[in-house]
C-alpha positions as CSV (number, residue, x, y, z in Angstrom):
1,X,0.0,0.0,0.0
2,X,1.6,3.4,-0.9
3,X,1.6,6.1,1.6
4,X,0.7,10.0,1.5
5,X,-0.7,9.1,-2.0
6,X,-3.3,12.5,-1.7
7,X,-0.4,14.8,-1.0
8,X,1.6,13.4,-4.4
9,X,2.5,14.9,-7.1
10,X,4.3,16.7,-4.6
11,X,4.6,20.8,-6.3
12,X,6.1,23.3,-4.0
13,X,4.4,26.2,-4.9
14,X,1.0,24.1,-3.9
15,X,2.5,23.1,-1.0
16,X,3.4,26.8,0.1
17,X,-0.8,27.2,-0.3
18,X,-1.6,24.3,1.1
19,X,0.6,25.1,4.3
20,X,-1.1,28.7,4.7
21,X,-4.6,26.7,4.0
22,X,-3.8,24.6,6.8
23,X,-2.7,27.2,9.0
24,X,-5.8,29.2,8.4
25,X,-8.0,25.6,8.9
26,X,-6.3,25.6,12.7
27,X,-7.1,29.0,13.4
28,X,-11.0,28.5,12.3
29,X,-11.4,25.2,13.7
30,X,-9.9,25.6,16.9
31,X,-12.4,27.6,18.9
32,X,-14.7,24.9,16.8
33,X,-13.4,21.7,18.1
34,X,-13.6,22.8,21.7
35,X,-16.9,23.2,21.7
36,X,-17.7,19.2,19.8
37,X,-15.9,18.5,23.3
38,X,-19.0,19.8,25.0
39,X,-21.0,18.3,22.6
40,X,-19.1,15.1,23.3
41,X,-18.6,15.2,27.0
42,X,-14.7,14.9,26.7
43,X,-12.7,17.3,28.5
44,X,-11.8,20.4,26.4
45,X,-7.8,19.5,25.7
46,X,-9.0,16.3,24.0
47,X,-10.6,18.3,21.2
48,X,-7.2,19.5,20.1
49,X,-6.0,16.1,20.0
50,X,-8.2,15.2,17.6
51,X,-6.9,17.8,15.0
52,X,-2.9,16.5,15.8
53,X,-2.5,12.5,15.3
54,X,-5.3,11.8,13.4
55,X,-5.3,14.1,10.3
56,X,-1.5,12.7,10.1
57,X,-3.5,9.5,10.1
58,X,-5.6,9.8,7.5
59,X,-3.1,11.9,5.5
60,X,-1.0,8.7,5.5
61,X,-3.5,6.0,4.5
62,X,-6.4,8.3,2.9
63,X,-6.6,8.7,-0.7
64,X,-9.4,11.8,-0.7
65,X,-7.1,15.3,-1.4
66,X,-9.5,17.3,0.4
67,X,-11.2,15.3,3.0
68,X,-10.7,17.0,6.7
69,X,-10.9,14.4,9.3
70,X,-11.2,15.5,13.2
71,X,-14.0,15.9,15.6
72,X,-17.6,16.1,14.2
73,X,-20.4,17.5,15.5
74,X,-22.5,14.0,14.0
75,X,-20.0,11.7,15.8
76,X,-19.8,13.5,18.9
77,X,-23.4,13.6,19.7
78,X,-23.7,9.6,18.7
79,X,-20.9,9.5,21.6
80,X,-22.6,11.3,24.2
81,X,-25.9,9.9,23.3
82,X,-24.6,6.3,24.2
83,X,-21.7,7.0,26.8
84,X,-23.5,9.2,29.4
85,X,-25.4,6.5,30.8
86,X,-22.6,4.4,31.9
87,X,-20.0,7.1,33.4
88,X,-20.1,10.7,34.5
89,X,-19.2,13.0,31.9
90,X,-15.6,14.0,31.5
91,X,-14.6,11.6,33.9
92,X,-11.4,9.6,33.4
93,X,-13.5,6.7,33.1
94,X,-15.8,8.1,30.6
95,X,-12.5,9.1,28.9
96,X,-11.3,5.5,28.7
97,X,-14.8,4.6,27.2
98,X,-14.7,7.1,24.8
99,X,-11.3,5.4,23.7
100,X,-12.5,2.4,23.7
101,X,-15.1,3.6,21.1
102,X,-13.1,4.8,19.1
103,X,-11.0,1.8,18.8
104,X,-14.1,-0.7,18.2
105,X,-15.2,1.9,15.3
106,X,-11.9,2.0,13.6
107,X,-11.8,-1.8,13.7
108,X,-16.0,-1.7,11.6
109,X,-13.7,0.5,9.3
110,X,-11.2,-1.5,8.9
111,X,-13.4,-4.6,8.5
112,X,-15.3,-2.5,6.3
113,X,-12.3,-1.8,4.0
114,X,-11.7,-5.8,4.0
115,X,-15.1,-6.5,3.0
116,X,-15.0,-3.5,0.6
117,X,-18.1,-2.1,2.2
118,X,-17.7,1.7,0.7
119,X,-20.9,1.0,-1.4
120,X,-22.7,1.4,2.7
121,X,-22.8,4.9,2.2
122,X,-25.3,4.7,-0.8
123,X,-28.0,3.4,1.5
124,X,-28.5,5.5,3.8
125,X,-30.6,8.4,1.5
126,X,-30.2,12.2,1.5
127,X,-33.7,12.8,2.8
128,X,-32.7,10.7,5.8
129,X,-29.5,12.3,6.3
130,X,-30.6,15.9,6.2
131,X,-33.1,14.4,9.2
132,X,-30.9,12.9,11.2
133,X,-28.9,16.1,11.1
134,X,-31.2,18.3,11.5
135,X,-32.6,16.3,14.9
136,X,-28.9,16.3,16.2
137,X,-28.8,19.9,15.5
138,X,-31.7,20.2,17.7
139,X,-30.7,17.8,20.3
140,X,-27.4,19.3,20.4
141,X,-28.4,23.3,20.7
142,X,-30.9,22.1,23.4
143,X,-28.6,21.0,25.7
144,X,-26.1,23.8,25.2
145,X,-28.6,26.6,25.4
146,X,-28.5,26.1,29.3
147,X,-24.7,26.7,29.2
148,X,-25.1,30.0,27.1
149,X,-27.5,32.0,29.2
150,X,-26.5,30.9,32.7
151,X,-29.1,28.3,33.7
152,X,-27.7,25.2,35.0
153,X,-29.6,21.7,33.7
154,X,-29.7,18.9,34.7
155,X,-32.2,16.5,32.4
156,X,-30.7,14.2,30.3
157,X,-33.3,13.8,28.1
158,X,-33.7,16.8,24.8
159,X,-37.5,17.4,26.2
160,X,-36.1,17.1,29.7
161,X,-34.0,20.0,28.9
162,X,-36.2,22.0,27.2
163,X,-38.5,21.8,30.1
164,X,-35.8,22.7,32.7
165,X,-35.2,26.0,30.5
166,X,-38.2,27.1,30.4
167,X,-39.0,26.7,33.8
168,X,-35.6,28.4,34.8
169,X,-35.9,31.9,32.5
170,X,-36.7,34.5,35.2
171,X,-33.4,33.1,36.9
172,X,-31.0,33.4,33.9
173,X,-27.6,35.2,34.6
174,X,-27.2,37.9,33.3
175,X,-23.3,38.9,32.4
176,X,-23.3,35.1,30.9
177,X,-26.0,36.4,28.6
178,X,-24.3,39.3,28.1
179,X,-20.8,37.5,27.1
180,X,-22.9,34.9,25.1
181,X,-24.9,37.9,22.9
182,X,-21.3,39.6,22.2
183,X,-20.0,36.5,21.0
184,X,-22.5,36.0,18.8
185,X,-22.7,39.2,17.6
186,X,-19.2,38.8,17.0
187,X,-19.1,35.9,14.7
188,X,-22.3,36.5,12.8
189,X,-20.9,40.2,12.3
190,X,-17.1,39.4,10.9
191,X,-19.0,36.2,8.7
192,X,-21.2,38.8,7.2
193,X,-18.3,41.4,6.7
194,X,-15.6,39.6,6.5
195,X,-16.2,35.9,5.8
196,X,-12.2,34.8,5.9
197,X,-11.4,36.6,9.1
198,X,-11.5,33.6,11.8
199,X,-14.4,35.2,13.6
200,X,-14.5,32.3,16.7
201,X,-11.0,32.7,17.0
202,X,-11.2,36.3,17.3
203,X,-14.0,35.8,19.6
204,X,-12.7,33.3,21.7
205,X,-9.1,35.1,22.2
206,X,-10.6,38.4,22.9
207,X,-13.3,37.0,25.6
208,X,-10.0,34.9,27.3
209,X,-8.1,38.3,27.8
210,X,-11.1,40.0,29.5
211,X,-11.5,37.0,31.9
212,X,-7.9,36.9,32.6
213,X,-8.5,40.8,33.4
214,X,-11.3,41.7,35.3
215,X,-11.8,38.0,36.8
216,X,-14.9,37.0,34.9
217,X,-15.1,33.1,37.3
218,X,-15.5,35.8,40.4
219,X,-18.3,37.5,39.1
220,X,-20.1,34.0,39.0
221,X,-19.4,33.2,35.4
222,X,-17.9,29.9,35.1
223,X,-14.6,29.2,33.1
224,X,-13.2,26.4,31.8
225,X,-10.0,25.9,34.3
226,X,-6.7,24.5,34.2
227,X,-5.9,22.6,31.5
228,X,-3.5,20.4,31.2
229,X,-0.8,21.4,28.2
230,X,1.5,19.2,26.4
231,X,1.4,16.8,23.6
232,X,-0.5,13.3,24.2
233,X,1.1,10.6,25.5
234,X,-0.2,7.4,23.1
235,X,-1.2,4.5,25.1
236,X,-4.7,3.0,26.8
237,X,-6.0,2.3,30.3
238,X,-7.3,-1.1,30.6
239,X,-10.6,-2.0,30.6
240,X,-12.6,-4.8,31.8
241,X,-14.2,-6.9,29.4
242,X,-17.3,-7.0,30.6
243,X,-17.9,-3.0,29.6
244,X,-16.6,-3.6,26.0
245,X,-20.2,-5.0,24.6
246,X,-22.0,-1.9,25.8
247,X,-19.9,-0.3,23.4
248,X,-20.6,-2.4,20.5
249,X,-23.4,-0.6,19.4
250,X,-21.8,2.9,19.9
251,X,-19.1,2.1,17.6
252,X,-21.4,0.7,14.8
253,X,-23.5,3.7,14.9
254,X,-20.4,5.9,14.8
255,X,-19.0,3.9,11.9
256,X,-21.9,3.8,9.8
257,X,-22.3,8.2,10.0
258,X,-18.5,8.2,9.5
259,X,-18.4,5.8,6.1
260,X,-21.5,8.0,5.0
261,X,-20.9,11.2,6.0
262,X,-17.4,11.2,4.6
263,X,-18.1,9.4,1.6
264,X,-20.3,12.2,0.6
265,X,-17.9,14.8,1.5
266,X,-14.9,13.4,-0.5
267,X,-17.0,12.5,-3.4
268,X,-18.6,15.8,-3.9
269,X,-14.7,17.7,-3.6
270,X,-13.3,14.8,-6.2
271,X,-16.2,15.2,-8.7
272,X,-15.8,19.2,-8.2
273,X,-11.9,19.0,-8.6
274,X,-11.7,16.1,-11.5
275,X,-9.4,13.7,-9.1
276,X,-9.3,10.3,-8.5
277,X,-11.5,8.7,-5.1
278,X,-10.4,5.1,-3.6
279,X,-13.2,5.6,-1.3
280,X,-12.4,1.7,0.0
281,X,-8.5,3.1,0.7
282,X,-10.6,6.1,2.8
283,X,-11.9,3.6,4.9
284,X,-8.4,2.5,5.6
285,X,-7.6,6.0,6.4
286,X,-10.5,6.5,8.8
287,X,-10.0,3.8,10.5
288,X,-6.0,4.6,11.3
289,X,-7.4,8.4,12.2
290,X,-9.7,6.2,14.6
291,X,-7.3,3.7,16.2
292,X,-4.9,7.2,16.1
293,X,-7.6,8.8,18.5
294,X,-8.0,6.3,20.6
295,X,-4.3,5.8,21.6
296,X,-4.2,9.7,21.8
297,X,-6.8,10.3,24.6
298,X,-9.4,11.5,22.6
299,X,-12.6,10.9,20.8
300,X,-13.9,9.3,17.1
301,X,-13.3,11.3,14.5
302,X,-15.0,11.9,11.0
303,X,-14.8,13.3,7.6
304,X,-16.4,16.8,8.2
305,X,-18.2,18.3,5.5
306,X,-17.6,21.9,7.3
307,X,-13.9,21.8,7.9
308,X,-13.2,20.4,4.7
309,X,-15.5,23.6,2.9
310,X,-13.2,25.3,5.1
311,X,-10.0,24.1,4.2
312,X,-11.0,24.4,0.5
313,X,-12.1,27.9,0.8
314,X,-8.6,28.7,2.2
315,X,-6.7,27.1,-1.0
316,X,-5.9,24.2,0.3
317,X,-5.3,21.4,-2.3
318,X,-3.9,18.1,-0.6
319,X,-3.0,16.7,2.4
320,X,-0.3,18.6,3.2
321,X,-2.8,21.5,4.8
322,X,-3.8,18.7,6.9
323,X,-0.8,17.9,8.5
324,X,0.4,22.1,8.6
325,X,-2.9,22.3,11.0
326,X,-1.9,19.1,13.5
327,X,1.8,21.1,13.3
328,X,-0.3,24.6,14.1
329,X,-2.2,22.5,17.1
330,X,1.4,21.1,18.1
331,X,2.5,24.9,19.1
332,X,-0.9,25.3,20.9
333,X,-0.6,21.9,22.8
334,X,2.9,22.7,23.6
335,X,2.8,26.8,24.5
336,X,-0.5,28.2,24.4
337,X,-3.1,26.1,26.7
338,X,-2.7,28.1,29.7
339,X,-4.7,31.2,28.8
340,X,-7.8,28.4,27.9
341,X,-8.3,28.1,31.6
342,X,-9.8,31.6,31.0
343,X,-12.3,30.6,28.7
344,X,-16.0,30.7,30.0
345,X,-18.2,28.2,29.4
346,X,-20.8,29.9,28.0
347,X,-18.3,30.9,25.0
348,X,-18.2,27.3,24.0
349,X,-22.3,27.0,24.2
350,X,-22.6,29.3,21.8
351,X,-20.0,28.2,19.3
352,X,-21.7,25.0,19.6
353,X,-25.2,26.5,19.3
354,X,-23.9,27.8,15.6
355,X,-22.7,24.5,14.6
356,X,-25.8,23.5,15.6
357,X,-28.4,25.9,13.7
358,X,-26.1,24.8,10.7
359,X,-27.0,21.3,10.8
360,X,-30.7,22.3,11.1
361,X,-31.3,22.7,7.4
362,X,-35.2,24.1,7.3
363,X,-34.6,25.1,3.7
364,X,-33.6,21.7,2.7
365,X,-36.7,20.5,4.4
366,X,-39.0,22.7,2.9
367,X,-37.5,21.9,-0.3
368,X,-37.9,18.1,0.2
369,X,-41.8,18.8,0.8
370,X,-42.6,20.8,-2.3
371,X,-40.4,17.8,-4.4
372,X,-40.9,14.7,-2.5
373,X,-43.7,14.6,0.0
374,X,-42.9,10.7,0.9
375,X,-38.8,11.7,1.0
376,X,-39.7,14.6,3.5
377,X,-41.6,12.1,6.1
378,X,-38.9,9.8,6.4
379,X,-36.5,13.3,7.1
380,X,-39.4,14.6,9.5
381,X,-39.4,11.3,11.0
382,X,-36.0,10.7,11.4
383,X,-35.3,14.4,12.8
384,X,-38.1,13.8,15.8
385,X,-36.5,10.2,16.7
386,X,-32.9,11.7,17.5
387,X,-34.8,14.5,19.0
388,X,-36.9,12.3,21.3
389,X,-35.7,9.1,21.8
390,X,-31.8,9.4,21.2
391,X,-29.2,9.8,18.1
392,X,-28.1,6.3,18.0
393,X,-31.8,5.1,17.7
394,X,-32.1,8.0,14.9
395,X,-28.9,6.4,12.8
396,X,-30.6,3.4,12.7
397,X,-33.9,4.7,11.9
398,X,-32.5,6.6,9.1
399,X,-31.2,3.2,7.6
400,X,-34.0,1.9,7.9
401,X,-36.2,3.9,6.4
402,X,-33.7,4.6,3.5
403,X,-33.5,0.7,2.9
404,X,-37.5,0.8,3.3
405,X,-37.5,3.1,0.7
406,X,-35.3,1.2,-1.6
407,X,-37.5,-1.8,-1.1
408,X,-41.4,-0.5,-1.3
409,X,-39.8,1.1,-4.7
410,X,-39.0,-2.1,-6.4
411,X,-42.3,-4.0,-4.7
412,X,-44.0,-1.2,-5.9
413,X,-42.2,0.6,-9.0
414,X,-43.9,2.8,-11.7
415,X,-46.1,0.7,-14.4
416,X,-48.2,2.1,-17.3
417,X,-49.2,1.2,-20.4
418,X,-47.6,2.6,-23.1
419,X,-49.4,4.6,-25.5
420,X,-49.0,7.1,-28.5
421,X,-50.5,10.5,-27.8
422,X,-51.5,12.7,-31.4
423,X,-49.7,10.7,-33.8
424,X,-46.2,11.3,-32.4
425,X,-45.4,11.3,-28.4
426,X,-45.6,8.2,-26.6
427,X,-47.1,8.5,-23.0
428,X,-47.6,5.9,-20.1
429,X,-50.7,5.9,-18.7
430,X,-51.6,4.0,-15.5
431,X,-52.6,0.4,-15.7
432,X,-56.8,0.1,-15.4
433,X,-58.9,-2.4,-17.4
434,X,-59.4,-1.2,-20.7
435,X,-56.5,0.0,-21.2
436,X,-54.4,-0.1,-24.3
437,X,-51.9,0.8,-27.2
438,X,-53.8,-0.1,-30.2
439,X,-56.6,-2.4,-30.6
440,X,-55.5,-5.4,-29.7
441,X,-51.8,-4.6,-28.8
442,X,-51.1,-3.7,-24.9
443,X,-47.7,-2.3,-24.3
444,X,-47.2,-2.9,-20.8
445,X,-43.7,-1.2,-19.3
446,X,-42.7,-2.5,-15.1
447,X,-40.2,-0.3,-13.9
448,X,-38.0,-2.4,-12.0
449,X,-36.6,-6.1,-11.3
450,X,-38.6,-9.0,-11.5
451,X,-38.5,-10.8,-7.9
452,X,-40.7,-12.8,-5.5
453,X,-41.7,-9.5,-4.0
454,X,-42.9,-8.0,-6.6
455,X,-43.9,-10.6,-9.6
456,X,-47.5,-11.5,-8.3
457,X,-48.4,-7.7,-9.0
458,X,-46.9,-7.9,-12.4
459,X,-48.8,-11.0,-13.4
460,X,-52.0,-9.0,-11.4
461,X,-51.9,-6.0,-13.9
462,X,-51.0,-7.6,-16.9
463,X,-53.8,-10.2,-16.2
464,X,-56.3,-7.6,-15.8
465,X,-55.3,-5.4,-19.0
466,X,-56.3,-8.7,-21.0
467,X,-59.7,-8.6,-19.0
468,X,-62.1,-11.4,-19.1
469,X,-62.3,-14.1,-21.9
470,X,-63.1,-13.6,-24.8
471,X,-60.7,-10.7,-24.5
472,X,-60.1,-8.2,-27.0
473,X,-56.7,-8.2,-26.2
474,X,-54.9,-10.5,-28.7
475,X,-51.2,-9.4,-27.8
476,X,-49.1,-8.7,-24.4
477,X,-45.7,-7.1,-25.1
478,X,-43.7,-5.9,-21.6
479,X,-41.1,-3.3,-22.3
480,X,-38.5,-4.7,-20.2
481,X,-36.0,-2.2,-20.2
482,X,-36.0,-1.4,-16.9
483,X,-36.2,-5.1,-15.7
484,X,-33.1,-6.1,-14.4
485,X,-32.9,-9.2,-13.6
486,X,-35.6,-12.3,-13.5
487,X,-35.4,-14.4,-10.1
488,X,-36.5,-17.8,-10.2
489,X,-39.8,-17.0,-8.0
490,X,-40.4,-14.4,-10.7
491,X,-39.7,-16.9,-13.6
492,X,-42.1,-19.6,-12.1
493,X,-44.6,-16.4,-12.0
494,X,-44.2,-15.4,-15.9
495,X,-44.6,-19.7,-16.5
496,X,-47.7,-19.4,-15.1
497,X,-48.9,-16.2,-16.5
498,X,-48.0,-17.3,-20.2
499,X,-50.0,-20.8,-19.6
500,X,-53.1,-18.2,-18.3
501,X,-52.7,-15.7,-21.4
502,X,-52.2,-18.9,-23.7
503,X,-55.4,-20.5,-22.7
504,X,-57.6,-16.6,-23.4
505,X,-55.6,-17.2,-26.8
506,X,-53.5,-14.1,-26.1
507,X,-49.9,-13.9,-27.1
508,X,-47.2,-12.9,-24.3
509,X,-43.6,-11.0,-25.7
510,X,-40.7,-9.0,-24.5
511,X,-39.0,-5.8,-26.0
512,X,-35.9,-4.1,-24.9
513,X,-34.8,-7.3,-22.5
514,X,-31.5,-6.1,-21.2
515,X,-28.7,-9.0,-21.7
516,X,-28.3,-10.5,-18.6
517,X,-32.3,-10.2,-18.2
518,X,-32.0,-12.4,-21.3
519,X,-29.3,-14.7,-19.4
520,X,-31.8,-15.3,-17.4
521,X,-34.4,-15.7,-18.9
522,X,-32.4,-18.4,-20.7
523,X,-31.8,-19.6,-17.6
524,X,-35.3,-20.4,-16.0
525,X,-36.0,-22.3,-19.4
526,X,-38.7,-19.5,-20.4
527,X,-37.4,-19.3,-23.8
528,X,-39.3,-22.4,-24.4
529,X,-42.6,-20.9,-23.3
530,X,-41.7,-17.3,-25.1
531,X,-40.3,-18.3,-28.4
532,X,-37.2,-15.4,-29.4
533,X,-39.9,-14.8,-32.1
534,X,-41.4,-12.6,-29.2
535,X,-38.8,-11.4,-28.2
536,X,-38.1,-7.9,-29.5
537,X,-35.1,-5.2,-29.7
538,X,-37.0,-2.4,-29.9
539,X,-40.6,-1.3,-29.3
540,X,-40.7,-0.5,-32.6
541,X,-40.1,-3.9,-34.0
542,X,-42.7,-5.2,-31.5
543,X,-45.3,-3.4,-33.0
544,X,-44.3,-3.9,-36.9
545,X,-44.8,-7.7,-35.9
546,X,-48.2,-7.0,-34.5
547,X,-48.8,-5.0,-37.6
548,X,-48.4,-8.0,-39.2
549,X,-50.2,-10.5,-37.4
550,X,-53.5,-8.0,-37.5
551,X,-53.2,-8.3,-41.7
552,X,-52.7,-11.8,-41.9
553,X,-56.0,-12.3,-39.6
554,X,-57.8,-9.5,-40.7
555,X,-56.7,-8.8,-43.9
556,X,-56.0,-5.3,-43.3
557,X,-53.3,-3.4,-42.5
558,X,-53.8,-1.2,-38.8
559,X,-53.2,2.6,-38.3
560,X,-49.6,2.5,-36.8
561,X,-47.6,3.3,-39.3
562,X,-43.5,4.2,-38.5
């Protein structure tokens, strides 16, 4: 396997961009991952961690040039959402959990990249991402909105939370309001006005030096505290076995976001930039960013769409912008944690309240309703499970109904008879009795594979296009372009339908049979109940032998004329 492959061909005047894009990256996403600690429960120096050894990771074994992989706002809630119930948050216990997770989802990755498992990502649908997202936004602005206006909560639960607020407004503190309005003003002003200037940073850094002045954590507004400098020291406390299985299910939910979440991200940045994506070799990079997280103290890590726009924005081109930001979090880690124990916590609410109204995507909804009514439900649906019952239950909802989707399409895909509307246009109009292309002739077009689910309904509609005997109907062609594949249930289905259409004297046929349709086809022996004299290439040809067959039995020649 060759290493660094997305930082090669190696250019220097890229790389000089691609060091100042990474630079730039650190200084926006910074102020960014501390608050996906909140979000996650870790303690605030592991965020940085998980911009140093694991972008190296990925950088190494990744193929994606673009892809940014640290702390995600996704990942981190799935974390919480399954770790808070079985140590106290930010404990050293919880800590070792959180490794420990970490660990078990790089190894789904890894077995993912064995069993060449990219092709996951393609099943769980757009409509159900933008839900799930748009609950954890939710979920995760709830339970920091506490933080950012002074009101101390307690509830676990998102509705809990809410409650608790609520009920707690006339006490809010002030000053924390106060700081949490400036910062906000702050960001939302310099993104308006100046969309490159690192607004949080700015933010962040000037709200530290007022603490560190006038003593904010005196005046009753909480700060973060000592932290603990210095680069990570790789290694993992032991843990019994009987705490590992818990954890199972934490991983697999963090694995499945992580393989579709990023997928999407480096897919769309390779189609936009025209480069090659091993999106198999990016599982192999995610899952040694994982396994580098968890030997470095801190928490899973994903592809994020938002640092990766960022990094983009900033010129960065490869890799290499990657690996100037873990050498920019280096110099933090090593000379500039000290002033973080300034930091009040309400700062950190509020940077995590806008990553969360940026995962709420309303418009996106909205959109989804006007275009896809049956798309929006399953996000609407999706979006109230995470926000009620959890984000781990909402991930596998979201497969769920994306896989439910997939399969109530080919049980149920679109049929019509095929018709030709003022001499020229063909039309498909829905399948009732009565029904048909000329007199005589129904073309009858099925819209998907031919399997046990779905072939009684096929045989159902075709059946009652012929209607009742004596029928009208002398001739059944199927335009089969859109069939497939034939499974053996379906074959014995189409065996029995051409006996029933035989005995009513009507003639059954194919057109536009794809070739491995035909394979099988071949294969279920139904050649020898549909002669290849009824089998057509075109629709065309179909109806020039039905043309035909009219003459010779009525002596005259039809109106379809080609």
């Amino acid at each position: 396997m060759s290493l660094f492959e997305a930082i090669r061909p190696f250019r220097r005047d890229r790389a000089r961009r691609d060091v100042s894009a990474g630079i730039t990256l650190a200084a926006m996403n910074i102020p960014q991952v501390l608050g996906y600690t909140r979000i996650a429960g870790m303690p605030v120096i592991s965020g940085l961690y998980t911009l140093l050894l694991p972008p190296l990771a990925f950088a190494a074994f990744g193929s994606s040039r673009y892809l940014v992989v640290s702390a995600d706002s996704a990942t981190a809630a799935i974390l919480a959402g399954g770790l808070v119930e079985h140590a106290p948050v930010a404990s050293p216990h919880y800590v070792t959990l959180a490794g420990y997770v970490a660990l078990l989802t790089a190894a789904f990755l890894l077995l993912g990249r064995l069993l060449k498992l990219g092709f996951i990502a393609d099943f769980l649908s757009q409509a159900a991402l933008v839900g799930f997202l748009t609950g954890v936004g939710f979920q995760v602005g709830i339970a920091v909105l506490g933080q950012t206006v002074g009101l101390p909560v307690h509830a676990r639960t998102t509705l809990g939370q809410l409650v608790q607020i609520f009920r707690g407004l006339p006490a809010l503190h002030l000053p924390t309001l106060l700081i949490s309005a400036a910062v906000l003003a702050t960001v939302l002003g310099l993104k308006q006005l100046a969309p490159r200037v690192p607004g949080s940073l700015l933010a962040v850094v000037g709200v530290t030096v007022a603490s560190a002045l006038w003593r904010f954590s005196a005046h009753g507004i909480p700060t973060i505290g000592p932290v603990l400098g210095g680069l990570p020291v790789p290694g993992m406390h032991r843990l019994p076995w009987k705490e590992i299985p818990p954890l199972v299910p934490i991983a697999a939910s963090c694995a499945i976001m992580i393989v579709t979440q990023s997928a999407a991200t480096a897919r769309a940045y390779a189609l936009q930039h025209r480069q090659k994506l091993d999106e198999d070799k990016d599982l192999t990079g995610l899952s040694a960013a994982n396994l580098a997280a968890a030997i470095s103290g801190t928490f899973v890590v994903n592809g994020s769409p938002t640092q990766t726009a960022m990094v983009e924005s900033a010129g960065g081109q490869s890799q290499i912008a990657q690996i100037s930001t873990a050498a920019t979090v280096a110099c933090v880690l090593l000379f500039f944690t000290k002033p973080l124990q300034y930091l009040p916590q309400c700062v950190l609410g509020v940077l995590v309240l806008l990553v969360a109204v940026h995962l709420i995507d309303i418009r996106g909804l909205l959109a989804m309703r006007r275009e896809s009514p049956g798309e929006f439900t399953v996000a609407l649906t999706t979006a109230i499970v995470v926000i009620v019952a959890g984000v781990e239950q909402g991930i596998l909802l979201a497969m769920l109904l994306s896989l439910v989707r997939i399969v109530r399409h080919s049980y149920h895909p679109h049929t019509g008879v095929v018709q030709l509307d003022a001499g020229t246009v063909w039309k498909v109009v829905p399948v009732a009795p009565g029904a048909v292309t000329e007199p005589g002739l129904v073309l009858y077009r099925f819209g998907a594979a031919l399997f046990y689910a779905n072939a009684n309904r096929f045989a159902e509609e075709i059946l009652a296009l012929a209607g009742p005997a004596p029928s009208p109907v002398r001739w059944v062609i199927v335009d089969a372009e859109a069939i497939a594949n034939i499974d053996y249930s379906a074959s014995r289905v189409i065996a029995e339908l051409q006996k029933r259409l035989a005995e009513a004297d009507i003639a059954l046929g194919f057109a536009r049979m794809p070739p491995d349709t035909r394979e099988d086809f071949k294969r279920h022996h139904l050649e020898e109940l549909v002669p290849p004299s009824r089998i057509f290439s075109r629709l065309h040809d179909s109806l020039d032998a039905f043309e035909k067959f009219r003459v010779s039995h009525n002596g005259q020649a039809g109106s379809i004329r080609f």
